[in-house]
Structures are given as structure tokens and as C-alpha cells.
C-alpha positions, 0 to 999 in steps of 0.5 A: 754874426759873420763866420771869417776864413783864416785859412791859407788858401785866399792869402796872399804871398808876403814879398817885402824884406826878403821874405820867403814862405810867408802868406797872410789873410788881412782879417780886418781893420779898424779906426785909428789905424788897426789891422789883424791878418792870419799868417802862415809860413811855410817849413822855413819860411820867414818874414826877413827884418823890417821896422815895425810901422805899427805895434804888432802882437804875433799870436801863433795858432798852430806849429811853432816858430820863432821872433827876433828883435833887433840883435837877430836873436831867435826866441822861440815861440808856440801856441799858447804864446805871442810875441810882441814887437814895438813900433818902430823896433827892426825885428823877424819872425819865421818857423822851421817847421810851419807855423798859423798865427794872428798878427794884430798890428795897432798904433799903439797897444798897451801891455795886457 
């Protein structure tokens, strides 16, 4: 067994699509192009819209935040919650107040 830190601190600071307050902490990868990182935004931090290169699956952990698709509509999300965005779809994701999630970005994933 190996124990994983998905803590902020050790992440690095998202830069690209005029992000702000936004970290992640790549978790791993695997074969056919898999990846899981932990996210952290900051109090109105966001990840500003990009094409997704893979499906993503945004898993939050703690606080809340929100998920946007092509029409930049804002949907809430919280623990308990994910939101799921399809490769190649333009979409955002940020939180007013903070929020922790897990984002699994695989080539192709199917509904539950």
C-alpha cells in the first residue's frame, strides 16, 4: 500500500486559459492515456474555457463550486457531486468560495 498526499500544498499553479486561483496535484496516470489530479481553487478561483483534451470527471471533495459547458452557463456543484465533461466540449469550472475536487481525465469514459 502506498498512502497519496492530495493536499495543496506540493501543487502546482494552473496557468493556461486565463486561469486564476487554481492548483492541481497529478495523482497518477495510466495506460491508454488516463490521468487523476486533485484540484484546489481559491475564493473565486477558475479554470477559464478550454476544449476538454480528454473526458473529464470533476469529483469535488470539499467547499463547492460550479461547471460550465459550452453556453458558459454556470451549474452548481458540491460534495456528493461531479460533473462531467465530454472530450473535445469547450467548457470552465471555479468556486466562489474554494473548493478540493478530483478530476479524472480518461480518453473515453463511459456513463456509470
Amino acid at each position: 500500500m502506498q498512502i497519496i498526499e492530495t493536499g495543496r500544498p506540493g501543487a502546482e499553479k494552473i496557468e493556461r486559459f486565463e486561469s486564476r486561483g487554481a492548483w492541481s496535484r497529478k495523482l497518477g496516470a495510466g495506460s491508454g492515456e488516463s490521468h487523476v489530479y486533485a484540484i484546489h481553487f481559491d475564493a473565486a478561483g477558475e479554470i477559464g474555457p478550454h476544449e476538454a483534451g480528454f473526458d473529464q470527471l470533476l469529483v469535488v471533495m470539499e467547499g463547492s463550486g460550479w461547471g460550465a459547458g459550452p453556453d458558459g452557463k454556470r451549474l452548481p456543484i458540491r460534495p456528493g457531486q461531479a460533473a462531467l465533461f465530454r472530450r473535445g466540449e469547450l467548457h470552465s469550472k471555479g468556486s466562489e468560495a474554494g473548493m478540493t475536487a478530483i478530476m479524472v481525465q480518461i480518453h473515453s469514459l463511459s456513463d456509470g
